[in-house]
C-alpha positions in Angstrom: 0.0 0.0 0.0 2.2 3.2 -1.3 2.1 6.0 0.9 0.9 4.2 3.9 2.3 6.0 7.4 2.7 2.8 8.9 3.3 -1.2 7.9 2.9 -3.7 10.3 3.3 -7.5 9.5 3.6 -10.4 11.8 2.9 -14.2 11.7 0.8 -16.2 13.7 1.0 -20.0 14.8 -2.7 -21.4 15.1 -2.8 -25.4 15.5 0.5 -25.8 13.6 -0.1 -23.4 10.3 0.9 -20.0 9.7 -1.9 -16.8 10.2 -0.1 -13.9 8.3 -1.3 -10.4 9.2 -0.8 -7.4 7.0 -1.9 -3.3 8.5 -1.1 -0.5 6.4 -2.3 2.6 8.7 -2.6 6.5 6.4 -2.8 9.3 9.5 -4.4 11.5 6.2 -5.3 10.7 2.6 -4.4 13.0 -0.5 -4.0 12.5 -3.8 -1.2 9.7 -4.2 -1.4 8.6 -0.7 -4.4 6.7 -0.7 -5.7 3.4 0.8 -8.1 2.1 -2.2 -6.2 3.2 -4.9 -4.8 1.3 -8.2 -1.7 0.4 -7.2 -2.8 -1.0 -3.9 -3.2 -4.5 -3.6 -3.3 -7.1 -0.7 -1.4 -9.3 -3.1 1.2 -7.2 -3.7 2.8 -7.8 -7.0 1.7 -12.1 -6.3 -0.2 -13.7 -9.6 -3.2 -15.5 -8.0 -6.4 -16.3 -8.7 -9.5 -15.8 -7.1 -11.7 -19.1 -6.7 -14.7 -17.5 -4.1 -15.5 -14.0 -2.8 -17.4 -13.2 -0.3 -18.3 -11.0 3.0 -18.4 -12.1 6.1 -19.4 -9.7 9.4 -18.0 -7.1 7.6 -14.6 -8.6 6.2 -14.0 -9.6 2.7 -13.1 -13.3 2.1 -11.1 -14.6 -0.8 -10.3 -17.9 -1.7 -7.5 -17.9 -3.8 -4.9 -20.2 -5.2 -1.0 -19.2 -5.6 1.9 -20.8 -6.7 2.0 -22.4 -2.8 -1.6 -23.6 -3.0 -5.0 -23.0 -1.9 -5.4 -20.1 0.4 -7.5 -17.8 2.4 -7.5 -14.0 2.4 -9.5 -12.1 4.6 -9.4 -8.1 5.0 -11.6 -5.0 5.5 -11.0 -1.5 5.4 -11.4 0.9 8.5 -11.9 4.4 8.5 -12.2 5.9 12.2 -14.2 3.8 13.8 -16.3 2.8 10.6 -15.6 -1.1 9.1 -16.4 -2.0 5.3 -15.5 -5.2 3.1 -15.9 -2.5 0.3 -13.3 0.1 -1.1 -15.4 2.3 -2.6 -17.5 2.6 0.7 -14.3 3.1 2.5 -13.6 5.7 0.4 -16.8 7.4 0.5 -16.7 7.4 4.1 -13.3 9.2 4.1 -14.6 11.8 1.9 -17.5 12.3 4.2 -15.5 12.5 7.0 -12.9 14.3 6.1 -15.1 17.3 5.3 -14.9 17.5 9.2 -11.4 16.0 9.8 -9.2 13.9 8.5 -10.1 10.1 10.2 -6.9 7.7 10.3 -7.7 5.3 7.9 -6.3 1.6 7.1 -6.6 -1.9 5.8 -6.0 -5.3 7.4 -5.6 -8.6 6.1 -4.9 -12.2 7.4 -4.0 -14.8 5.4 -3.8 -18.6 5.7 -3.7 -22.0 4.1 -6.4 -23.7 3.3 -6.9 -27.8 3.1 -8.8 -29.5 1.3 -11.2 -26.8 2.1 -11.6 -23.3 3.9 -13.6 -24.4 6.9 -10.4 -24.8 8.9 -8.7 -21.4 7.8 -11.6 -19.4 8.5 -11.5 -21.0 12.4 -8.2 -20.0 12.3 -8.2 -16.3 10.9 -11.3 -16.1 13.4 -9.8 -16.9 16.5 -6.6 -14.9 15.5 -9.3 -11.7 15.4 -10.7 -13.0 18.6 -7.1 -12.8 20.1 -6.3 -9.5 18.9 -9.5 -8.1 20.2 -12.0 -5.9 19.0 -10.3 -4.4 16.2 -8.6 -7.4 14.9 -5.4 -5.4 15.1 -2.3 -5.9 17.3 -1.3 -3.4 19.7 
């Protein structure tokens, strides 16, 4: 996420397999530094392909596969204390907002492998949240 204020990344052990988290935090958004913005991508510059979408209390799964295998994606956007699956809400929101001030805005995503199916990485990715507490962030 170019521009972001602040990058933090960590890795998680849940039962044995890896729970990647990824927070890119903008204090302020201006043209260039934005969260939802062309070159932004939770995949980075990674070649995958998306097998299933969809929302899920307000984060946005993706199943994808990579050149490792079958995984699970999971991120939302935040602006102050507002949650969306959706970057053109998010962004809408910040324009809103920032009519009044300018709300710190950011994306998160957890990532995980899947088995044979998802059922497993969504337990995990939801007790990491449930770890991290109500934001789904760590300290």
């Amino acid at each position: 996420f170019r521009g972001a204020d602040a990058v933090v990344s960590g890795r998680y052990s849940i039962d044995g397999y890896d729970v990647e988290l990824y927070r890119a935090v903008y204090e302020s958004q201006r043209q260039g530094k934005e969260l939802v913005a062309y070159d932004n991508s939770i995949f980075g510059g990674e070649n995958v392909d998306v097998l299933n979408e969809s929302v899920v209390d307000g984060w946005r799964d993706l199943e994808i596969a990579t050149a490792v295998g079958h995984e699970l994606v999971r991120y939302q956007y935040r602006i102050g204390s507002t949650r969306t699956a959706d970057g053109l809400g998010a962004q809408l929101s910040y324009g809103i907002r920032s009519l009044v001030s300018a709300p710190v805005s950011e994306v998160v995503a957890l990532r995980t492998r899947c088995e044979s199916d998802c059922a497993g990485a969504r337990m995990r990715i939801h007790a990491l949240v449930d770890a991290l507490g109500h934001n789904g962030s760590p300290p």
